[in-house]
Each structure stands twice: as structure tokens, then as C-alpha cells.
C-alpha positions as CSV (number, residue, x, y, z in Angstrom):
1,X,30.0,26.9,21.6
2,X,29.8,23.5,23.4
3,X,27.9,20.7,23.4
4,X,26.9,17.9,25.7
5,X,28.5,14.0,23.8
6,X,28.5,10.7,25.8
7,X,31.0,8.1,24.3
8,X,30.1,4.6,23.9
9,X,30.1,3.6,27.3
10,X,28.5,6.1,28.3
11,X,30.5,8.8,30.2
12,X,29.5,12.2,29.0
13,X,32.4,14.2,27.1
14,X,32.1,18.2,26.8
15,X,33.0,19.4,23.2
16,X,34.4,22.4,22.5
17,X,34.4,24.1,19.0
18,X,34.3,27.0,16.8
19,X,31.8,28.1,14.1
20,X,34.1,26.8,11.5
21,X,35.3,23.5,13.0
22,X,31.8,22.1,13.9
23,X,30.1,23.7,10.7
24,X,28.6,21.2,7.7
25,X,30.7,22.1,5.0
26,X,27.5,21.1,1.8
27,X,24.4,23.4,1.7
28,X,21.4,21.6,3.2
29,X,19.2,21.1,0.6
30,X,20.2,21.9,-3.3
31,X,17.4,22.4,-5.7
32,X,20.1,22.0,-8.5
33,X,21.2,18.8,-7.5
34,X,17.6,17.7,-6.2
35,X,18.7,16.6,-3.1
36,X,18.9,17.5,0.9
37,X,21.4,16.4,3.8
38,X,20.7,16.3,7.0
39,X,23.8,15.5,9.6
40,X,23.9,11.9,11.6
41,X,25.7,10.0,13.9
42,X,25.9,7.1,12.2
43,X,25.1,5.4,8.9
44,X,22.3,3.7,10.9
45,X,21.0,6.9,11.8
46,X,20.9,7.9,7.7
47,X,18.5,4.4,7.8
48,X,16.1,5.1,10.5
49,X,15.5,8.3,9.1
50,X,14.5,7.6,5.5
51,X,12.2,4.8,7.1
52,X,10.6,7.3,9.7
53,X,9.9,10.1,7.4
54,X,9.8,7.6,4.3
55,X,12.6,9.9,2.3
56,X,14.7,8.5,-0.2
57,X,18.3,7.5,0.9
58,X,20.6,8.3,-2.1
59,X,23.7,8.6,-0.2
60,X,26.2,8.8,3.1
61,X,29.0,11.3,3.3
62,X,31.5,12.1,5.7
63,X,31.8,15.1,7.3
64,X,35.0,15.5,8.9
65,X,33.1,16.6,11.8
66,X,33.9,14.3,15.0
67,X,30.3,15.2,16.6
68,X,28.2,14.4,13.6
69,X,30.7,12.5,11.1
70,X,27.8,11.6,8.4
71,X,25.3,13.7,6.1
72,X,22.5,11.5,5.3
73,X,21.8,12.6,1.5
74,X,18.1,12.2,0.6
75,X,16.4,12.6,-2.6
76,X,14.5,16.0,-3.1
77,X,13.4,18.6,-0.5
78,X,12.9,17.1,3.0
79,X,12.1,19.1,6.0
80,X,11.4,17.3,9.3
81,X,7.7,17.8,10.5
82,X,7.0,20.3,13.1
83,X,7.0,19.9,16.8
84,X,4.4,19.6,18.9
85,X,5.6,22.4,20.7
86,X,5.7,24.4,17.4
87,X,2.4,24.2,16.6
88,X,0.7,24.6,20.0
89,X,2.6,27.5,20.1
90,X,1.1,28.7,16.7
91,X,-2.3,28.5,18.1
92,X,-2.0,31.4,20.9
């Protein structure tokens, strides 16, 4: 598995990893607990989303994962809308 990651300045860096080193260690979304994650960049990133999608920001954890070192914890169930490409596809 790889993935395409640009630094700071912007030179691109190719990570490698395994199922288990790049995996998010918390279920997504926990009816028990009433709450869903969602992985981020950036603390910011936990910000822009709640606003965007108007969720409920209850928490930031860290992941241990250097690609996405955050899961943005939001209150309830929360899904992100489909694409555009999703749904024109459900149309043919």
C-alpha cells in the first residue's frame, strides 16, 4: 500500500505501509458511545469539518499514525454526503 504525501514545503514524499501500521486503531462511529471519528491532518482540519457539515466537535485524538495523526470525534452518527459522482451514477 502507498500513498502520495507532500511535506510542508511542498515536495511530495511516497509512504509506504502495512494494513496494520496505517490502520485507525477506534471503530468509526460507536452507537454506544454516541459518537463517530473521522481521521485528519490537523486539529484545523477537525474545525473545518464540524463547520462544513455543521457536526458537533466533542473531541481530538491522536492516532499514532504519521499520515493522518488526528481523529476528529463528533457527536452522534455522521456520514459525509454523497458525491456527485455517486449519485449521477445512481441514476443510469
Amino acid at each position: 500500500m502507498s500513498a502520495d504525501i507532500l511535506n510542508q514545503d511542498g515536495s511530495k514524499v511516497l509512504v509506504y505501509g502495512t494494513r496494520s501500521n496505517l490502520s485507525v486503531p477506534k471503530p468509526r462511529s460507536d452507537e454506544d458511545e454516541n459518537k463517530s471519528r473521522h481521521a485528519a491532518v490537523d486539529e484545523d482540519c477537525c474545525d473545518e469539518m464540524a463547520e462544513k457539515y455543521n457536526w458537533q466537535l466533542v473531541d481530538v485524538e491522536r492516532t499514532g499514525n504519521p499520515v493522518l495523526p488526528v481523529d476528529c470525534v463528533f457527536e452522534g452518527k455522521t456520514e459525509f454526503p454523497k458525491s456527485y459522482y455517486d449519485t449521477e451514477k445512481e441514476g443510469d
